[in-house]
C-alpha positions in Angstrom: 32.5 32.0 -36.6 30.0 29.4 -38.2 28.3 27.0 -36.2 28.0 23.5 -37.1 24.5 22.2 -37.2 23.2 21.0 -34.1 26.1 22.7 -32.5 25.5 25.2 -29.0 28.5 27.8 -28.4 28.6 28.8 -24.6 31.2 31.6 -23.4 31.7 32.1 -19.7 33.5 34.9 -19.2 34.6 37.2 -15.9 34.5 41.0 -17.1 36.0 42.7 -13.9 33.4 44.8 -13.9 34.0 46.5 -17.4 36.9 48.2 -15.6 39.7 47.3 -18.6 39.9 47.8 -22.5 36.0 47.5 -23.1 36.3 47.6 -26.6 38.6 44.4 -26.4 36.4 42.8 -24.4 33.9 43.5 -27.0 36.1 42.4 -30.1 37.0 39.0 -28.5 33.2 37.8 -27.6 32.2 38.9 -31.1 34.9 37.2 -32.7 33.6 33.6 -30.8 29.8 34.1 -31.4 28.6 32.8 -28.3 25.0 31.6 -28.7 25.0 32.6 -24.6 27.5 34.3 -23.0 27.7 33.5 -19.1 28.9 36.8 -17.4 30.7 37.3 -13.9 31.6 40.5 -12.4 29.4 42.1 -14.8 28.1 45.9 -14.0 27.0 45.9 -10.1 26.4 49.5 -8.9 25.6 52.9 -10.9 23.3 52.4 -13.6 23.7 48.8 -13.7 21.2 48.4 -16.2 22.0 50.5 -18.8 25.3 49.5 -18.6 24.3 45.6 -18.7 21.7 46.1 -22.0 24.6 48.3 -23.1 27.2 45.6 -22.9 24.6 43.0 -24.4 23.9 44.7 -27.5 27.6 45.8 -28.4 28.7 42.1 -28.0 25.2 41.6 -30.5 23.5 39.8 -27.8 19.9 40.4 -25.4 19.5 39.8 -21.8 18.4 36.9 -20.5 18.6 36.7 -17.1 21.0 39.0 -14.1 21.3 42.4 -13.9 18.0 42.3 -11.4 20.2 42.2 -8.4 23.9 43.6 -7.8 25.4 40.2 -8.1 27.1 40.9 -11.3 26.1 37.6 -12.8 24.4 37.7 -16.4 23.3 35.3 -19.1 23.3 37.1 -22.0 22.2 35.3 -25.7 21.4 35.4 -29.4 19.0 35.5 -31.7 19.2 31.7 -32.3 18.2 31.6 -28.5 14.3 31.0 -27.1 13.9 31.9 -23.4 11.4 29.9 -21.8 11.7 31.5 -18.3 14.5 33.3 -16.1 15.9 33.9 -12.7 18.2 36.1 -10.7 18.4 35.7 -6.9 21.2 36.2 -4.5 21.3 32.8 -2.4 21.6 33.0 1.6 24.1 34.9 3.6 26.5 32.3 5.5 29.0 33.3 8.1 28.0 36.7 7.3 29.2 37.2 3.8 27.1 36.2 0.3 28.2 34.4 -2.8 26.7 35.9 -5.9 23.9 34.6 -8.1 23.3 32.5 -9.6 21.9 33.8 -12.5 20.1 31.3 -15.1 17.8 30.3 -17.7 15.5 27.8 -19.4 16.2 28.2 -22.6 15.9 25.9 -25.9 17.8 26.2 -29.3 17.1 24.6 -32.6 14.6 22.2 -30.7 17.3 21.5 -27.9 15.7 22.6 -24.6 18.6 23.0 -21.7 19.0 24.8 -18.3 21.9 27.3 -18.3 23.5 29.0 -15.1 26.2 31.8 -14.7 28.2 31.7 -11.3 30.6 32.5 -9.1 32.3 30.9 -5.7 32.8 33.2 -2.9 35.7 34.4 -1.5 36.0 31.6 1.5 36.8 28.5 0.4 35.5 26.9 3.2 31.8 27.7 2.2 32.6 26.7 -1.3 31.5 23.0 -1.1 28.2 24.5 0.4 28.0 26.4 -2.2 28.7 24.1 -5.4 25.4 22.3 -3.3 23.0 24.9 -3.9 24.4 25.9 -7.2 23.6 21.9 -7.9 20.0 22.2 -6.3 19.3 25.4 -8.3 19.9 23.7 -11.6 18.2 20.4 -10.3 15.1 22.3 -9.4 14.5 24.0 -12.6 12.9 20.3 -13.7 15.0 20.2 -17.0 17.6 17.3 -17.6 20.1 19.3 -20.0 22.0 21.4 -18.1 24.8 23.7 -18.1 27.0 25.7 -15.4 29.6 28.1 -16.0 31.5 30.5 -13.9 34.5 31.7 -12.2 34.8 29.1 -9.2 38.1 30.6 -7.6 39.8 27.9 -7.3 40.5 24.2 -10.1 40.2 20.5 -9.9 41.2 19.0 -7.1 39.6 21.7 -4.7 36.7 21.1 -2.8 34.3 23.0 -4.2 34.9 22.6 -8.4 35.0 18.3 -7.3 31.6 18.7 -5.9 30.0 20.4 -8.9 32.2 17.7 -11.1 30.7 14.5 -9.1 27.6 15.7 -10.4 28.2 17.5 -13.7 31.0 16.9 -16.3 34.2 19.5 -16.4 34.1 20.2 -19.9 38.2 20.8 -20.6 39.2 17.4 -20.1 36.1 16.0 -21.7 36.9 17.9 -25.3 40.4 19.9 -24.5 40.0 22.7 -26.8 42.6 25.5 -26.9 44.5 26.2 -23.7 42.8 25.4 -20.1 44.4 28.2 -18.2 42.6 31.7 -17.6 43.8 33.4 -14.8 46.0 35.8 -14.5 45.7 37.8 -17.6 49.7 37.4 -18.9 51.1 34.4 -18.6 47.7 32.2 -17.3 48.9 29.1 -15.4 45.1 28.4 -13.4 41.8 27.3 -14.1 39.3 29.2 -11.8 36.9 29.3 -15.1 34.9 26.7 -16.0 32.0 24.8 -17.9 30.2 22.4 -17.2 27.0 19.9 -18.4 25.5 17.1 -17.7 25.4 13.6 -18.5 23.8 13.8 -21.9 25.4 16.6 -23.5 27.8 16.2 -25.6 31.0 18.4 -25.8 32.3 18.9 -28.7 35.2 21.3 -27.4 36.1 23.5 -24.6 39.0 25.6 -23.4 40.4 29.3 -23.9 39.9 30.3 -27.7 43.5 30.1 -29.3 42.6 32.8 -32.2 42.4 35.5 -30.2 45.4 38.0 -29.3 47.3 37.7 -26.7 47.2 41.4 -26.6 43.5 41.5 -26.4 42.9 39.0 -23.8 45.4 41.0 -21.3 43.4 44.0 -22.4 40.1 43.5 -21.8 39.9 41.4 -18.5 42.0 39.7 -15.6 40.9 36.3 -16.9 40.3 34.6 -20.0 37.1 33.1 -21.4 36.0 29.6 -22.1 34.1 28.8 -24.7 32.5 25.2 -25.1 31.0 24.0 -28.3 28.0 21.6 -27.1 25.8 19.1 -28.7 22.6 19.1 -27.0 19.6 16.2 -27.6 16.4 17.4 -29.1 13.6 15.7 -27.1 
């Protein structure tokens, strides 16, 4: 897919691992050209590496930042992509059990220089506001006023968690509704655990579920869908 001039194509997309229709998978995040692709669930445990530089250069992408711990959390981008520095850290343990990541970037395109995060909420969602806090202070701290978050945050709007990250960054599907909004479960979606979003400054041009991609595919290669968001990001 062409992008427009100026334009900034972010996919964030859970990959269960890599334990469906890889080749799918594969077809569909070619087919949107993702200048980044934010990863959850990616490869965790044996050979984790290989199979994450694997998985970045069939979808015609390098790695970024992730695949340093077993979070499963990736940023994987382009050639169009600079990478000004990188992190990967597993945050702190609470009641016992960890959220993953994040994992995240300063990166800059065509002059545009932005802070990009992949995540994902725990299981608990009692810990998620917490959570959403950190992920907020993570991005905060990296000194950069463009920013982006994407991830699977297990739960939608109205929850406690996804309306703390969206008091301080914008949701990107109602900002530029672009294809469908729902991503989960693979047939039939009727939720939005997936999300992007920016802040103040950036501009989204659209975001939402790509609607030229097969139904047949997208039950294929994962248990959710991707979101892609088509950003317009100052210079300066």
């Amino acid at each position: 897919m062409a992008v427009g001039n100026g334009e900034i194509r972010v996919m964030s997309y859970n990959v269960r691992s890599l334990r469906d229709d890889r080749d799918a998978l594969v077809r569909i995040v070619r087919h949107a050209a993702p200048d980044l692709l934010c990863v959850q669930e990616g490869p965790r445990f044996l050979r984790r590496r290989q199979a994450v530089a694997r998985l970045a250069r069939d979808c015609g992408l390098v790695v970024i930042a992730g695949g340093g711990t077993a979070s499963g959390l990736l940023v994987l981008g382009g050639l169009r992509v600079s990478v000004r520095r990188a992190y990967d850290e597993l945050p702190p343990a609470a009641s016992g059990r960890r959220a993953p990541g994040p994992a995240g970037a300063v990166v800059a395109v065509g002059g545009a220089e932005f802070a990009v995060a992949s995540a994902q909420f725990g299981p608990t969602a009692a810990e998620r506001p917490a959570q959403a806090d950190e992920l907020l202070r993570r991005l905060s701290g990296t000194g950069v006023e463009h920013r982006v978050l994407a991830g699977d945050f297990h739960e939608s709007a109205g929850r406690p968690g996804w309306d703390r990250l969206a008091a301080e960054l914008r949701d990107g599907y109602p900002t530029a509704p672009s294809g469908s909004e729902f991503t989960a479960p693979r047939r039939d979606p009727g939720r939005r655990p997936d999300g992007v979003f920016v802040s103040g400054r950036v501009e989204v041009l659209g975001c939402g579920v790509p609607d030229d991609v097969t139904d047949a595919d997208y039950a294929a290669a994962s248990d959710h869908r991707p979101v892609l968001a088509t950003l317009r990001i100052p210079v300066g």
